[in-house]
C-alpha positions in Angstrom: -13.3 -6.6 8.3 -16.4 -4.5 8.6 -17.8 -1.3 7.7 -16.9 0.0 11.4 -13.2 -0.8 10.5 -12.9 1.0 7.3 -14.9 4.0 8.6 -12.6 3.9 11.8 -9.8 4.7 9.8 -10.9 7.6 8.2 -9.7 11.0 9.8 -6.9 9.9 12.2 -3.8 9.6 9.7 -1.7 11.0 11.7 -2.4 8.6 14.4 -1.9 5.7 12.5 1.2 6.9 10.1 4.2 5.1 10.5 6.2 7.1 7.9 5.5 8.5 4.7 8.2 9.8 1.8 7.0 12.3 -1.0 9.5 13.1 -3.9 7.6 14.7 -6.8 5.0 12.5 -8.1 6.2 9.5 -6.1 4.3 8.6 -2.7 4.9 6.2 -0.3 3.1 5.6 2.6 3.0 3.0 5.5 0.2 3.2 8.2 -1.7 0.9 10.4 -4.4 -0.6 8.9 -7.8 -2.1 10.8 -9.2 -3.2 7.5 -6.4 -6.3 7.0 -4.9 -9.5 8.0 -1.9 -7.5 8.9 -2.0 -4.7 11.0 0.6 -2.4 9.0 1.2 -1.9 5.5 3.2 0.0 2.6 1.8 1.3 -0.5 2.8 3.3 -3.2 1.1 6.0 -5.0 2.7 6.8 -8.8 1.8 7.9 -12.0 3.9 5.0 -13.9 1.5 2.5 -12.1 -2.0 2.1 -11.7 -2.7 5.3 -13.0 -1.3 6.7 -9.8 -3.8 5.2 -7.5 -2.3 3.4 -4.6 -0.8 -0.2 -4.5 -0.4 -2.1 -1.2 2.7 -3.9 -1.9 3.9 -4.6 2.0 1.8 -6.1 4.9 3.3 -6.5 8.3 2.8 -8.0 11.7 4.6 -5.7 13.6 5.4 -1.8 14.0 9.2 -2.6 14.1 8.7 -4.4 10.7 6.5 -1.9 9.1 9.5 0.9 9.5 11.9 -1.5 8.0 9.9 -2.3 4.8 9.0 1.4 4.6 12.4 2.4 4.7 13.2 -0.6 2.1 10.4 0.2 0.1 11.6 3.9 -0.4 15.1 3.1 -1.3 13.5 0.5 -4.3 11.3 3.2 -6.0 14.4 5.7 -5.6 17.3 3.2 -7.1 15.7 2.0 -10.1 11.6 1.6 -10.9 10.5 -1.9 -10.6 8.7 -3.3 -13.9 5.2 -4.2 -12.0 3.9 -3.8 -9.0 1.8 -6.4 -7.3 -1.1 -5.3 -5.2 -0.9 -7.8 -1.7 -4.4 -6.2 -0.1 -6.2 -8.8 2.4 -9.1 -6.1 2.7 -12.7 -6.8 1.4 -12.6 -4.6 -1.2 -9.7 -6.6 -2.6 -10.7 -9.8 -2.3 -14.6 -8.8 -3.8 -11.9 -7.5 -7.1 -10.5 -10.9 -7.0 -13.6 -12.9 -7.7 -14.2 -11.1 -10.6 -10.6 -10.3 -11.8 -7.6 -11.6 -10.5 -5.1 -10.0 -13.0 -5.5 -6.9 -11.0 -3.4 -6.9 -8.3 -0.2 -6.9 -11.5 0.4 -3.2 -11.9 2.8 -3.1 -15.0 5.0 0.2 -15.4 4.1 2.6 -17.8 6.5 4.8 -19.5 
């Protein structure tokens, strides 16, 4: 990953979306990505975790598989809130976080 790759992203959403669900507070987005290992990937955006900023807790190889773990990933956060939620980033801003902190990527709920 480069700087090209994360600027590329910016400003074409829509072109990249897969899906994305919105009930209240809760977000959950999955979108193509040029800035991973994985080409597709989930994350979730609410208040209980992380102070709301987003999570990337799914990365896939494949459109086909990014709508199933969306569709997976919405139906978990609407049956019952998990207790943590691990952060599974491959981008360079993650792995810079993980040389100085690994406990990050463990996003414990909040009541």
């Amino acid at each position: 990953m480069d700087l090209f790759d994360l600027f590329s992203m910016e400003g074409n959403y829509e072109q990249r979306k897969v899906d994305c669900f919105k009930k209240g507070k809760l977000r959950i987005d999955t979108a193509e990505v040029y800035d991973s290992n994985q080409p597709y990937e989930t994350a979730v955006s609410y208040p209980s975790y992380n102070d709301g900023l987003w999570i990337i807790v799914e990365q896939y190889n494949t459109i086909g598989e990014a709508r199933e773990g969306h569709k997976a990933w919405v139906n978990k956060m609407n049956d019952k809130l998990p207790e943590e939620l691990k952060d599974v980033s491959t981008c360079g801003a993650a792995q810079l976080k993980d040389m100085t902190n690994r406990n990050w990527r463990v996003n414990k709920k909040s009541n």
